[in-house]
Residue, then its C-alpha position, 0 to 999 in steps of 0.5 A: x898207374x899200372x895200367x898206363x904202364x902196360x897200354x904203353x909197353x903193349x903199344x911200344x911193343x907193337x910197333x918194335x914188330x913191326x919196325x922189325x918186320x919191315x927191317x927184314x923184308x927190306x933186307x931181304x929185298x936189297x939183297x936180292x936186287x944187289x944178287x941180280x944186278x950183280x949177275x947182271x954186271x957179271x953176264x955183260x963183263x965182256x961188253x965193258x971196256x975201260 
């Protein structure tokens, strides 16, 4: 009974790193689009007229 206990925590366990890993690269990731398209928008505001 232990032993399934601790195959399922060791796997669950696993998957959480992974899980968060992944959050991080994709934070990391739209930030630094939303930063450079933002400086993008920045570099044409004198092309835009409303």
């Amino acid at each position: 009974m232990d032993e399934k206990l601790y195959k399922k925590m060791k796997s669950i366990g696993a998957g959480d790193l992974i899980l968060g890993i992944l959050t991080l690269v994709f934070g990391v990731t739209c930030g630094t689009l939303m930063i450079v398209n933002g400086g993008r928008l920045l570099g044409h505001k004198s092309e835009t007229l409303f």
